[in-house]
N, C-alpha and C positions, 0 to 999 in steps of 0.2 A: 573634577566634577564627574558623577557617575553618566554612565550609558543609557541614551532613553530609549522608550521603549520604539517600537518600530508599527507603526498605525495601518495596518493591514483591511483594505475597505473587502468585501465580500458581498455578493448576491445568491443566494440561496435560494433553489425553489423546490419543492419537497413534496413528494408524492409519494405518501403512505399508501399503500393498496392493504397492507395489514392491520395497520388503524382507524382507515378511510381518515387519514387526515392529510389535507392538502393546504399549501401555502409560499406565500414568499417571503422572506428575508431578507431584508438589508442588515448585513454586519457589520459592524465594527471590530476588529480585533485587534487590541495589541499584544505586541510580541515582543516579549520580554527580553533582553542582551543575551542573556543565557537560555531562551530558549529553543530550543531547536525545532526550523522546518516541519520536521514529523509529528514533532508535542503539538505544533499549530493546527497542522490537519485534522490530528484523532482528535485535537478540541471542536474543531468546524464539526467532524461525522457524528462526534456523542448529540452535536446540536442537532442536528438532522436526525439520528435515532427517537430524540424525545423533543422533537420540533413540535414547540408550545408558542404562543404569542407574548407569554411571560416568561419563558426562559431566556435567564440571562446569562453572562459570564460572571464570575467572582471577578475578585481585584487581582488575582494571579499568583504565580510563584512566592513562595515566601510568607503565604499569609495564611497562619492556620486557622484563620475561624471564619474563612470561607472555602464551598468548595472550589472545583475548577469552573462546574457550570449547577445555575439551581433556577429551580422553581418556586415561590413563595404565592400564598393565596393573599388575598386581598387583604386578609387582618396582619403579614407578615409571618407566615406560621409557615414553613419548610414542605413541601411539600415533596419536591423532588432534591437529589443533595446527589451530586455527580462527582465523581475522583479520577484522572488518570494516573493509568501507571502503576507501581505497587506503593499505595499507602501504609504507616503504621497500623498494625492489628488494632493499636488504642485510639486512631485517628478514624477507621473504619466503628469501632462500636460506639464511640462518645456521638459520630452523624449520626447512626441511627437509632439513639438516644433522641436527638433533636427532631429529625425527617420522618414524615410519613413512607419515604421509601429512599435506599442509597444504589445507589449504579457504580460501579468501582467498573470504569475501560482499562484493562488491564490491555499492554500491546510492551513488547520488546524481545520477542523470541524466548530466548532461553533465561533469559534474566526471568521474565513471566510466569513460567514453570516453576522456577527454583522458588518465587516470591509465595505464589498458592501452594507448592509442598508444603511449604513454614507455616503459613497461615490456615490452610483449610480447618484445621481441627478446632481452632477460637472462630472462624468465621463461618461455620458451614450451621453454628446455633441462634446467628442472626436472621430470621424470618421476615425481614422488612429489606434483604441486602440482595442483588444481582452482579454477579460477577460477569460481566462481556470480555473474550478472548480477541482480539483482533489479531489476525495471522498476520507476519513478520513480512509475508509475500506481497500482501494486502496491503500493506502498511506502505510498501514503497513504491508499489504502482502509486497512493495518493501522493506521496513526496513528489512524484515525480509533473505532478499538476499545479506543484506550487507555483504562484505567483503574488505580487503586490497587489493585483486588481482583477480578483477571482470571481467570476460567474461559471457557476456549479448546479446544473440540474438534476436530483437526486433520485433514486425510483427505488422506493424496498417493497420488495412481495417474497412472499415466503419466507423472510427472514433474512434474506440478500440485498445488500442495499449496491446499487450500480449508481455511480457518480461521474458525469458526463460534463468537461467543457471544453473552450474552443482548443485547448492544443491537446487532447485524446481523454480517455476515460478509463477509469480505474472498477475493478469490482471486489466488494469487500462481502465478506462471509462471514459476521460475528459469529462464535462460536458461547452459546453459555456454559459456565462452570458451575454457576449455581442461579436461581430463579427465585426470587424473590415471591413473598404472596400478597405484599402491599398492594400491587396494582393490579385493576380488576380488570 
């Protein structure tokens, strides 16, 4: 019998000062056998980045005709299409084919660099695509806030998102590689 997933509860409260969007979350997350700690966090921050009342998570690992995290409008129509990590150049143009706009969190240090050399020149023609960096440093201050039964209060202004719970706080500094013009 395979490994099941690991059911990760989360509370999120999210204080956009750059969208004026404010909110709280209760999460559900699961976590796949193979996925690791860190893939779970940059999933929770992409949520917090574009912290909607209708974004949700996909079904996870393994499943190519969702992303990791989306947004869909009322009539079911794609609205937001979120990826971690370095996806296929054919995985990033086929979403935004489908999305009114794609967010690819791209986070692993130098794997990350080496993934956008390759791809910049197929991906830098997509007008609907945002590349977010997230620094490798960034990345494991969040690891390090892991837990089963996360309360996470979140604060981005200026582009800095500071994520604060009870056993310390991490600060994260997306970096973009490219900026999509979907979103107004």
């Amino acid at each position: 019998m395979a490994p099941k997933a690991t059911v990760l509860k989360a509370e999120l409260q999210v204080s956009d000062m750059d969208r004026n969007a404010y909110g709280a979350y209760p999460l559900t997350v699961a976590q796949h056998p193979s996925e690791t700690d860190q893939r779970v966090m940059v999933r929770i921050i992409a949520f917090a980045l574009h912290a909607d009342e209708r974004l949700e998570f996909g079904r996870g690992l393994g499943n190519e005709e969702e992303p990791d995290l989306w947004l869909r409008d009322y009539t079911g129509d794609i609205d937001l299409w979120i990826d971690l990590g370095q996806p296929d150049e054919s995985r990033v143009k086929k979403a935004c084919g489908r999305a009114r706009e794609v967010v690819v969190v791209n986070y692993g240090g130098r794997a990350s660099d080496l993934w956008w050399e390759r791809a910049k020149a197929t991906l830098d023609r997509l007008k609907n695509l945002s590349v977010i960096d997230l620094p490798s440093g960034d990345v494991e201050q969040l690891v390090a806030l892991y837990q089963r039964g996360l309360r996470l209060n979140c604060m981005i202004e200026e582009g800095e998102l500071r994520v604060m719970s009870d056993t310390g706080e991490a600060l994260v500094r997306p970096a973009y590689r490219q900026r999509g013009k979907a979103r107004s």
